[in-house]
Every structure is written in structure tokens, then in C-alpha cells.
C-alpha positions as CSV (number, residue, x, y, z in Angstrom):
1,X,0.0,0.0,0.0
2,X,1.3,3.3,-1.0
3,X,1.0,5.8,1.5
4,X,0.2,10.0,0.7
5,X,0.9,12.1,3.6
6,X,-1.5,15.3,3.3
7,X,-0.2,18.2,5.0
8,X,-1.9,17.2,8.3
9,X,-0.4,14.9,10.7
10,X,-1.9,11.8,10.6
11,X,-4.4,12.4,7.9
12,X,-3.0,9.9,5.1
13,X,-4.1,8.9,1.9
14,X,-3.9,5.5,0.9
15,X,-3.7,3.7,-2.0
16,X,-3.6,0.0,-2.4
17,X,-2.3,-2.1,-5.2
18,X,-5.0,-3.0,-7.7
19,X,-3.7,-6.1,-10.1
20,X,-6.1,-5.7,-13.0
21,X,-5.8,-8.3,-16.0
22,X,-8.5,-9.3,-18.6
23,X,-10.9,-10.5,-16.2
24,X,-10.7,-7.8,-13.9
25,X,-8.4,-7.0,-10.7
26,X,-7.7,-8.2,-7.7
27,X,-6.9,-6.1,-4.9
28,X,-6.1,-6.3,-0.4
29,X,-7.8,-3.8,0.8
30,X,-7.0,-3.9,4.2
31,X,-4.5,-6.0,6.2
32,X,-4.5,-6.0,10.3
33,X,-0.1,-5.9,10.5
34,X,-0.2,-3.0,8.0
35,X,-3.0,-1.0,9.9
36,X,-1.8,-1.4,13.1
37,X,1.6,0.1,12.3
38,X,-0.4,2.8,11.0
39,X,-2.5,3.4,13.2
40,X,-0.2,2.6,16.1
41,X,-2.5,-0.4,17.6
42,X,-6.2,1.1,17.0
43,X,-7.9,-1.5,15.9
44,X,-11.4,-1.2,13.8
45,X,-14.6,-2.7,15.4
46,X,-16.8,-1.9,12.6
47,X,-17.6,-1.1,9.6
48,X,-20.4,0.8,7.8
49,X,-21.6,1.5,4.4
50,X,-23.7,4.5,2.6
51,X,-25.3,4.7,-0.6
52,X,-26.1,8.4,-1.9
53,X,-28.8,7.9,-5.0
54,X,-28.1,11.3,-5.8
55,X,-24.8,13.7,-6.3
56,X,-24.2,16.5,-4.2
57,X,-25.2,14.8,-0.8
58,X,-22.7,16.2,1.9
59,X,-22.7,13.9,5.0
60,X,-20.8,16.0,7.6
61,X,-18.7,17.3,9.2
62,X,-19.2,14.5,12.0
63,X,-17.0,13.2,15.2
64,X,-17.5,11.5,18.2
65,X,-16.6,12.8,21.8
66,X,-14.1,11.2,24.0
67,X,-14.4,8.2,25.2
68,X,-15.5,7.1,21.7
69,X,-13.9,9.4,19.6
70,X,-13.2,7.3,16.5
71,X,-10.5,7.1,13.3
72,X,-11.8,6.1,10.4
73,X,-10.4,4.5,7.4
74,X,-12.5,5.8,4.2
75,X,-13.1,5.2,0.5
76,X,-15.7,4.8,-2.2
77,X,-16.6,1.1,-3.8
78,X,-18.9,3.1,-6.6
79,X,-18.9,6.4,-7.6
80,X,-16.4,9.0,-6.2
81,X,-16.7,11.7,-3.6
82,X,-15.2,14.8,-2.4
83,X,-13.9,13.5,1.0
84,X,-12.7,16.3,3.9
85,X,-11.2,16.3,7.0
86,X,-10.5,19.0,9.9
87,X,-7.7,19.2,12.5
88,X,-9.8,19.8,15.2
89,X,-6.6,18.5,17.6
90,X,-5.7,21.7,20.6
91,X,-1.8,22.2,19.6
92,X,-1.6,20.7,16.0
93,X,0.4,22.8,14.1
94,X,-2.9,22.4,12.0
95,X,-5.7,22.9,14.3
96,X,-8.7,24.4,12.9
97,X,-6.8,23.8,9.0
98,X,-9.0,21.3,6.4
99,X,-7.7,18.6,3.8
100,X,-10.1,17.6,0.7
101,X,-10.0,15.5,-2.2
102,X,-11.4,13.1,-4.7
103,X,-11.6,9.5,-3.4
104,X,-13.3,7.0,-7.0
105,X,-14.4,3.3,-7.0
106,X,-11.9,3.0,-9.8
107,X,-8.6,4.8,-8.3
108,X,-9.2,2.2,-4.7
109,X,-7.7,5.1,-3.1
110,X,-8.7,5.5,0.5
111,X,-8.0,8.0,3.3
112,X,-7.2,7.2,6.9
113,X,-8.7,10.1,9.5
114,X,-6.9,9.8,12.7
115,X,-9.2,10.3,16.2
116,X,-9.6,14.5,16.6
117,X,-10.7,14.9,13.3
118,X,-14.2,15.9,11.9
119,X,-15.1,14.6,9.1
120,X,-17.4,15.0,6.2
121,X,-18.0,13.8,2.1
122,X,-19.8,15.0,-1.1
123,X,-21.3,12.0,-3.9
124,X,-20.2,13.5,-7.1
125,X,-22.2,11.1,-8.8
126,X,-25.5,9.4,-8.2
127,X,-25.5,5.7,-6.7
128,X,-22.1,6.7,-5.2
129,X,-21.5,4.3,-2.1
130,X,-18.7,4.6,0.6
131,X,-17.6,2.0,2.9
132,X,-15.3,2.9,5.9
133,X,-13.9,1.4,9.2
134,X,-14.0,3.2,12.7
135,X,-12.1,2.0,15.6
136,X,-14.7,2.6,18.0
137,X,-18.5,1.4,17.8
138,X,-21.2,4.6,17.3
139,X,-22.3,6.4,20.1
140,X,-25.1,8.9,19.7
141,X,-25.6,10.7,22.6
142,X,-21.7,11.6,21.7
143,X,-22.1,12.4,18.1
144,X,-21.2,16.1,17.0
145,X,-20.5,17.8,13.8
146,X,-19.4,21.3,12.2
147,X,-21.3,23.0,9.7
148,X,-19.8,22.3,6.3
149,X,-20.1,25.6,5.1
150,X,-18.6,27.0,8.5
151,X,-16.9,30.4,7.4
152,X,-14.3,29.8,10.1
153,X,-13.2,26.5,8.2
154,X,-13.8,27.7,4.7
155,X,-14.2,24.6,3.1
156,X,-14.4,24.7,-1.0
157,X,-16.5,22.2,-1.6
158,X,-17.3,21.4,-5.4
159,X,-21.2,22.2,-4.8
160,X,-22.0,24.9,-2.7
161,X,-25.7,23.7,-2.5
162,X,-25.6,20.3,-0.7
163,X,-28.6,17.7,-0.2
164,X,-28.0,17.8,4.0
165,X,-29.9,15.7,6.5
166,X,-31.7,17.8,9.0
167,X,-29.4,16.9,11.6
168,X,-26.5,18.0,9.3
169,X,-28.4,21.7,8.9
170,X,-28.1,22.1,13.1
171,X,-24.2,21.9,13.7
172,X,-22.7,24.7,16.1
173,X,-20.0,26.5,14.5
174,X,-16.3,26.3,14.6
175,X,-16.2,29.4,16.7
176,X,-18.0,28.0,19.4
177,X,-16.4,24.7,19.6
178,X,-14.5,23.5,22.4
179,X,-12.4,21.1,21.5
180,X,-11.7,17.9,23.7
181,X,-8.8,16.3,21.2
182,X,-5.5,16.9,21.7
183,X,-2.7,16.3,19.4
184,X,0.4,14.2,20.6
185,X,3.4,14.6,18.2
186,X,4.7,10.8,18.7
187,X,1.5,9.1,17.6
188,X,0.2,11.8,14.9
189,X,-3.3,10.4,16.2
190,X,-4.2,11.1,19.6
């Protein structure tokens, strides 16, 4: 696996290697030895999977308080998106700073989003589905989010008028937000 680093510490893209012949490819898309280097231990415990019918649905910007603050390991199996993450880690050199791009079913490329992170995607295409990992189970009563179009952040996203959820239209700002992440230099993840 080929590994992109992105300008924020921890926030890696990914991108396996497909062997394609005349019936098709063959790929690994994920193996525990490489991962846990990676992620320095974290293991995943689950996995989940969204289909969009339409493009232009922005799910985000979502993250889980401590204790279930979760990483997540990201990509599209068909379709693309427009995938972001934000710093939200007190001390980064980065805090507060946002990472985007294109993630397609046909490039396999994935993006790993360490713990402190929100995160958030836009289907560029209808049908699109994602699939990711997290490395700790979903906990509502400690789900929050950013707006995506939080002036603070400043996000460019590649439609500026997203299908959003009802829960995605009620976000607090950036502004408001006290974070409870803190980044640790050694690990790139805490």
C-alpha cells in the first residue's frame, strides 16, 4: 500500500495495489499488521456503508466525543466523492486547518482520518457508495459535527448547495467549539 501524507499529521491517503488483468483486478484492501503500524495499535470494530442515489449529498462534518472518539479508514466502492477532513486536535500545528479530495471506485484510493478529526463527504455522482472502518463502535448521545459551510473553516467544496440531513443543517460553529482532542506529536493520532 502506498502511503500519501497530506499536509496534516496523521491524515494519510492511501492507495492500495490493484492487479487488474482481462478479467478484472484483484486487490487487499486492508491488512491488520499493516493498519496497526499505522494506526499505532487502534484497531477497527466496525464497519459501515452509505449509498447516496443522488450527487451532491454532503454527509458531515461529523466526530464523536471522547471516550468514543473514532478514526476512520474511508473510500468509495462506486462512484467517487469529495472527502474532507478538519484538525480539530488543541496544539496541531494544524488545528482548525481542512484537507479535501477526490476518493473513486476505480482509483481504490482510501484515506485514513486519525481520532480528533471531523469529518465529512460530497457524492459527485449518483449511486455513489462509501464504505469505511472506525475503531470505535457509534455512540449517539456523543455524536457532534461542524457546519460544512462553517466560514471559520472555509471549506471549497465542489457544490455549494448540498442535499444535507436535518441533523446536518443544526451543527454549532467552529467558533463555538471547544475542543476535547489533543494532538500528541509521537502518535500523529491522539
Amino acid at each position: 500500500m502506498h502511503i500519501t501524507e497530506t499536509g496534516l499529521p496523521g491524515l494519510r491517503l492511501l492507495t492500495p495495489q490493484a492487479h487488474r488483468d482481462e478479467r478484472g483486478f484483484f486487490l487487499e484492501t486492508y491488512r491488520e499488521s499493516f493498519f496497526d503500524t499505522l494506526t499505532h495499535g487502534q484497531r477497527f470494530v466496525q464497519d459501515n456503508h452509505a449509498r447516496s442515489e443522488d450527487a451532491g449529498v454532503l454527509r458531515g462534518l461529523h466526530f464523536q466525543l471522547p471516550p468514543m472518539t473514532q478514526a476512520k479508514l474511508v473510500w468509495a466502492v462506486q462512484g467517487s466523492i469529495y472527502d474532507v477532513a478538519v484538525d480539530l486536535r488543541e496544539g496541531s500545528p494544524t488545528f482548525g486547518r481542512w484537507f479535501g479530495c477526490t476518493l473513486t471506485a476505480a482509483s481504490f484510493q482510501r484515506i485514513y482520518v486519525p481520532r480528533g478529526f471531523a469529518h465529512g463527504y460530497m457524492t459527485l455522482e449518483p449511486g455513489t457508495e462509501v464504505m469505511y472502518k472506525v475503531d470505535a463502535y457509534y455512540a449517539p448521545a456523543l455524536e457532534q459535527g461542524l457546519p460544512w459551510n462553517d466560514p471559520d473553516i472555509g471549506i471549497t467544496w465542489p457544490d455549494m448547495t448540498p442535499i444535507l440531513s436535518a441533523k446536518d443543517q443544526r451543527h454549532g460553529t467552529f467558533r463555538d467549539f471547544r475542543t476535547p482532542f489533543s494532538f500528541t506529536p509521537d502518535t500523529e493520532h491522539a
